[in-house]
ROLOBA-472227 format. One line per field, with one value per residue: residue number from 1; x negated, y, z negated of N, C-alpha, C in turn; chain. Coordinates in Angstrom, 2 decimals. Each point is the difference from the previous one (the first is absolute). Layout:
<pts>
num <- c(NUM ...)
n_east <- c(X ...)
n_north <- c(Y ...)
n_up <- c(Z ...)
ca_east <- c(X ...)
ca_north <- c(Y ...)
ca_up <- c(Z ...)
c_east <- c(X ...)
c_north <- c(Y ...)
c_up <- c(Z ...)
cadena <- c(A ...)
</pts>
This chain:
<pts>
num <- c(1 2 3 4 5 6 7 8 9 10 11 12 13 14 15 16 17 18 19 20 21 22 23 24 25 26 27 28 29 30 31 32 33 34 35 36 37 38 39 40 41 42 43 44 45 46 47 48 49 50 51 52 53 54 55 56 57 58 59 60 61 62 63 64 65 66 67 68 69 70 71 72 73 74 75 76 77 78 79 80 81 82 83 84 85 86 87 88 89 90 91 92 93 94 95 96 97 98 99 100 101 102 103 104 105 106 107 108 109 110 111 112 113 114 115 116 117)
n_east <- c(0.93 1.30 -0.09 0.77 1.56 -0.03 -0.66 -0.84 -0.89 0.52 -0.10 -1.23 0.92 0.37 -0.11 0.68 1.16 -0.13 0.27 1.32 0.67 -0.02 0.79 1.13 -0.06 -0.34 -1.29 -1.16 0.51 0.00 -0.45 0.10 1.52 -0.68 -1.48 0.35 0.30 -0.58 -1.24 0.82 0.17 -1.33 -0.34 1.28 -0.38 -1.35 -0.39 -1.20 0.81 -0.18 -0.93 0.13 -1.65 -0.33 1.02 -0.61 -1.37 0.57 -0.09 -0.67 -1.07 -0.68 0.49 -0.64 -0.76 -0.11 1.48 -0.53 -1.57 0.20 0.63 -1.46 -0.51 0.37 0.05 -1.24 0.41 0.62 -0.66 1.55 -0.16 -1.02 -0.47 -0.33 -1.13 0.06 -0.27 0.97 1.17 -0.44 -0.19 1.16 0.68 -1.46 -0.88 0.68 -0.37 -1.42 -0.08 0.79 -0.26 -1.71 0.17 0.66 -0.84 -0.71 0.99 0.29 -1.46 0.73 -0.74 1.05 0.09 0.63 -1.01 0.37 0.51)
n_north <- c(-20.02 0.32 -1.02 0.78 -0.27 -0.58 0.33 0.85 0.14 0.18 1.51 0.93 -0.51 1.25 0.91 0.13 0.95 -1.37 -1.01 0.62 0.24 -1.46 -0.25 1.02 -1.22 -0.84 0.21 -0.36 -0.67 1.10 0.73 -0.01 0.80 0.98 0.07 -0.20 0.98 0.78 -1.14 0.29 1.61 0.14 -0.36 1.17 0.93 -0.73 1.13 0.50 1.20 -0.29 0.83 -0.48 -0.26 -0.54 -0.86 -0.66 -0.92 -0.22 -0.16 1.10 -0.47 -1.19 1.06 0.45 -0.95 0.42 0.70 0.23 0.12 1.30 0.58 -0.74 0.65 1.29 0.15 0.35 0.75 0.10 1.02 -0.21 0.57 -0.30 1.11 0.34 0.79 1.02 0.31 1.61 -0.79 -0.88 1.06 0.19 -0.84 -0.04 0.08 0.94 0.16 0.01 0.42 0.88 0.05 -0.72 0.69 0.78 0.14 0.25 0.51 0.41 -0.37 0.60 0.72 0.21 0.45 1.32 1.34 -0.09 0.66)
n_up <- c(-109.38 0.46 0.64 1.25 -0.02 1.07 -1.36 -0.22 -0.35 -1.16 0.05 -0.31 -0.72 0.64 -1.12 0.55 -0.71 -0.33 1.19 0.11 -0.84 -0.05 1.18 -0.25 -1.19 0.92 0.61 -1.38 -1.14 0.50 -0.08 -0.80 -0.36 0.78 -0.14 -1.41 0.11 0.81 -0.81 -1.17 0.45 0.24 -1.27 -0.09 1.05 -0.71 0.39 0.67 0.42 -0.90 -0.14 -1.02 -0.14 1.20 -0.34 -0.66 0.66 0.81 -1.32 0.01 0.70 -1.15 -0.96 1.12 0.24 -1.31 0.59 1.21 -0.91 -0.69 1.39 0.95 -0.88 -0.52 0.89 -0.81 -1.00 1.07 0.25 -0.07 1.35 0.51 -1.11 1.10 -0.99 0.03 1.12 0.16 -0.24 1.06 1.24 -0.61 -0.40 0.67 -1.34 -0.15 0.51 0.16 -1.17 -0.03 1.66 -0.16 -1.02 0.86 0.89 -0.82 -0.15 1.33 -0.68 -0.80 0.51 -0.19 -0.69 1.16 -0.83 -1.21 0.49)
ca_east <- c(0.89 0.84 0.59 1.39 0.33 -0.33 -0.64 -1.20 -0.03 0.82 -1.34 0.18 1.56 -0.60 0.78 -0.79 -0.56 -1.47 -1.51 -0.14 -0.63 -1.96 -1.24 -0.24 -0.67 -0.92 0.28 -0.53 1.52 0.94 -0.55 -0.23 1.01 0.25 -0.67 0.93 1.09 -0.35 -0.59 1.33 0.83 -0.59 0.23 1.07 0.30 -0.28 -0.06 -1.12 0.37 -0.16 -1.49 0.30 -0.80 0.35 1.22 0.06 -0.41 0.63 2.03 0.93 -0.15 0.51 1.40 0.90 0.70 0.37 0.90 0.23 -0.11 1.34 0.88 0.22 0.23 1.15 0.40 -0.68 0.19 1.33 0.75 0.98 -0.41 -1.08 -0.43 -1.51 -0.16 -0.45 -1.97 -0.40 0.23 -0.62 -1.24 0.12 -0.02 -0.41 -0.18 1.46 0.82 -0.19 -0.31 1.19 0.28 -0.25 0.46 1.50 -0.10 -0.22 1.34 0.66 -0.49 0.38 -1.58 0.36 1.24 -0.88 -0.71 0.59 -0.59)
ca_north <- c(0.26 -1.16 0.09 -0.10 -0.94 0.31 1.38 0.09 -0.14 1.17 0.84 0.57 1.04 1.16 0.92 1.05 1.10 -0.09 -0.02 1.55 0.72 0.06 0.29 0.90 0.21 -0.75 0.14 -1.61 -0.66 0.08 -1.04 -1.48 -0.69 0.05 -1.46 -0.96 -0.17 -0.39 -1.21 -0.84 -0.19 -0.71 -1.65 -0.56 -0.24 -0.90 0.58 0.74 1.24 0.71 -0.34 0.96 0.86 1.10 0.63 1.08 1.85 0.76 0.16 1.03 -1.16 -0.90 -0.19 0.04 -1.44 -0.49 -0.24 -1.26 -1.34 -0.60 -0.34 -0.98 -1.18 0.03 -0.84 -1.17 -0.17 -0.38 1.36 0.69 1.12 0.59 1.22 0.20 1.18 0.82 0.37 1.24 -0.27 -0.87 0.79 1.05 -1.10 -1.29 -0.73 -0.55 -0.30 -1.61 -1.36 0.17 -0.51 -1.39 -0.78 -0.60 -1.06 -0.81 0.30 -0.60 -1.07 -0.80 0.30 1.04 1.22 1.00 0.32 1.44 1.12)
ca_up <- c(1.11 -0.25 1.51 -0.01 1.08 1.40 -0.25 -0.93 -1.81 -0.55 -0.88 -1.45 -0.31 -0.77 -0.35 0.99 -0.79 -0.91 0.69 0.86 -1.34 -0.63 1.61 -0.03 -0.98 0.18 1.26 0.95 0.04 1.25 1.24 -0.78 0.19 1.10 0.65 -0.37 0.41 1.04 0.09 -0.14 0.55 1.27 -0.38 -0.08 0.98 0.86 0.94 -0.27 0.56 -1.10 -0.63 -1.06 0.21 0.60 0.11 -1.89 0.07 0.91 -0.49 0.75 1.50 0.08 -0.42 0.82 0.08 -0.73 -0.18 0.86 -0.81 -1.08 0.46 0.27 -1.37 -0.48 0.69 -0.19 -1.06 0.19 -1.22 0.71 0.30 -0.56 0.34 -0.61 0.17 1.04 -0.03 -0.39 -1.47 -0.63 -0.77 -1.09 -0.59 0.33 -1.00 -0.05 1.66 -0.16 -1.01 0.46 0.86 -0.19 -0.91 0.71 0.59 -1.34 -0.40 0.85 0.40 -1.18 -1.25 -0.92 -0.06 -0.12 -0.38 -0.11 -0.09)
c_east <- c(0.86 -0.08 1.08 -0.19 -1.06 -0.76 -1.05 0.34 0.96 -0.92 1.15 1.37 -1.10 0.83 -0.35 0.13 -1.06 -1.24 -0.45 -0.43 -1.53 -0.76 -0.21 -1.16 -1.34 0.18 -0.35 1.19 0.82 -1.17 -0.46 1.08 0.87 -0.82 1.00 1.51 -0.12 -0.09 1.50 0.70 -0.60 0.14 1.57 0.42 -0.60 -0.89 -1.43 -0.23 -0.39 -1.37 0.25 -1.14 0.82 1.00 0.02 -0.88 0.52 1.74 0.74 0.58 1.54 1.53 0.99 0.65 0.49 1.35 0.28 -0.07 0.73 1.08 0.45 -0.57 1.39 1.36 -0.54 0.96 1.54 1.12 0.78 0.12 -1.06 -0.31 -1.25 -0.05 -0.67 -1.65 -0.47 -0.03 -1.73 -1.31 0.17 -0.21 0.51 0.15 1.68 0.88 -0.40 0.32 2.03 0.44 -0.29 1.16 1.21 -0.59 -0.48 1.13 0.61 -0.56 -0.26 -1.34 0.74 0.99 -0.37 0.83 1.13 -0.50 0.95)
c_north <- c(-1.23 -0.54 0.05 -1.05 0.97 1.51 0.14 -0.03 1.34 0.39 0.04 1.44 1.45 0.66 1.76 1.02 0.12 0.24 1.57 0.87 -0.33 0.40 1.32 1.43 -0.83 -0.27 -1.69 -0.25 -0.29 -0.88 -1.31 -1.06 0.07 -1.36 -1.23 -0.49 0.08 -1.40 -0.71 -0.34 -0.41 -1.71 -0.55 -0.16 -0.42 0.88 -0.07 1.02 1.04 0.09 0.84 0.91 1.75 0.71 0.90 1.40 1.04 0.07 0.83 -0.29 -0.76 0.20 0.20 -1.15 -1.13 -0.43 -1.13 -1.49 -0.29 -0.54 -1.37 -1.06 -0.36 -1.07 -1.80 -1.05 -0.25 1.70 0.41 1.44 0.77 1.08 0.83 1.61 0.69 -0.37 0.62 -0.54 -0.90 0.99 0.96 -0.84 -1.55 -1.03 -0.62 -0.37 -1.80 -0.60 -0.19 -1.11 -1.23 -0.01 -0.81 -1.34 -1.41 -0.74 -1.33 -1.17 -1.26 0.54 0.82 0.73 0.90 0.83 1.80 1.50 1.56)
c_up <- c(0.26 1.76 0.45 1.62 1.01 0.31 -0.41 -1.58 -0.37 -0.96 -1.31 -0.17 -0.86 -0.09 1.11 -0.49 -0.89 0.90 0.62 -1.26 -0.23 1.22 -0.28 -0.95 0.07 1.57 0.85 -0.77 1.40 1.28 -0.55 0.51 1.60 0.47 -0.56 0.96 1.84 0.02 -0.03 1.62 1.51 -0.19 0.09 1.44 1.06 1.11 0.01 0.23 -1.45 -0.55 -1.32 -0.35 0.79 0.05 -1.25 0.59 1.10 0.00 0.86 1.59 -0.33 -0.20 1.14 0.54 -0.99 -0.47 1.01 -0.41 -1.07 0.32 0.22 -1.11 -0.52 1.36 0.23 -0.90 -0.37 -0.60 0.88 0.34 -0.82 0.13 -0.56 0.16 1.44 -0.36 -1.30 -1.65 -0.61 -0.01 -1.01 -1.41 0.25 -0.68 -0.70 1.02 0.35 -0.88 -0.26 0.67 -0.25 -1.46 0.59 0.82 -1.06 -0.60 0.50 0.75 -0.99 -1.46 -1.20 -0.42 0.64 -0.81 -0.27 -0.08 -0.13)
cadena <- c(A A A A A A A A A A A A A A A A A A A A A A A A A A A A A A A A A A A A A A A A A A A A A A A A A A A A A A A A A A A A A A A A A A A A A A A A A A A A A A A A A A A A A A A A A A A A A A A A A A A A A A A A A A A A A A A A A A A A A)
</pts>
């Protein structure tokens, strides 16, 4: 993990049609990479508002607030008008919806290219 200025560490760049295809075909994959990426993004922003345990097992709960936190990463992160998906999007496909979103904030925090699709 690289550190950025005045932020938490910058995770790991994923390919999210990839990670949504194997979740779907593999179900721990996905919650595998949901706990992953939860952990990223509770460490980037510094917060403790995030328990990735729980938040992985009660996804459906959780996605409802989840754009809020993207939001204010992505604003973390300096991303000119930021835009994040609806709720509804992140419980239909979740798995691409995050790893998506962190890839941008990744992006823009200097960790990477993001990520074509």
């Amino acid at each position: 993990m690289v550190q950025a200025g005045g932020r938490g560490p910058i995770g790991q760049t994923r390919n999210a049609t990839q990670v949504l295809i194997i979740s779907l075909l593999c179900g721990f994959y996905g919650f595998f990479q949901v706990f992953q990426e939860l952990g990223e993004l509770k460490a980037y922003r510094g917060k403790d508002d995030i328990n990735p345990i729980v938040a992985t097992l009660l996804w459906i709960i959780f996605c409802w607030g989840m754009p809020a936190k993207m939001l204010e990463a992505k604003q973390m992160a300096g991303i000119p008008n930021p835009q994040v998906p609806s709720p509804v999007l992140y419980f239909l496909v979740g798995y691409w919806a995050m790893a998506k979103d962190l890839n941008e904030i990744w992006a823009a925090s200097g960790g990477g290219q993001p990520q074509q699709y």
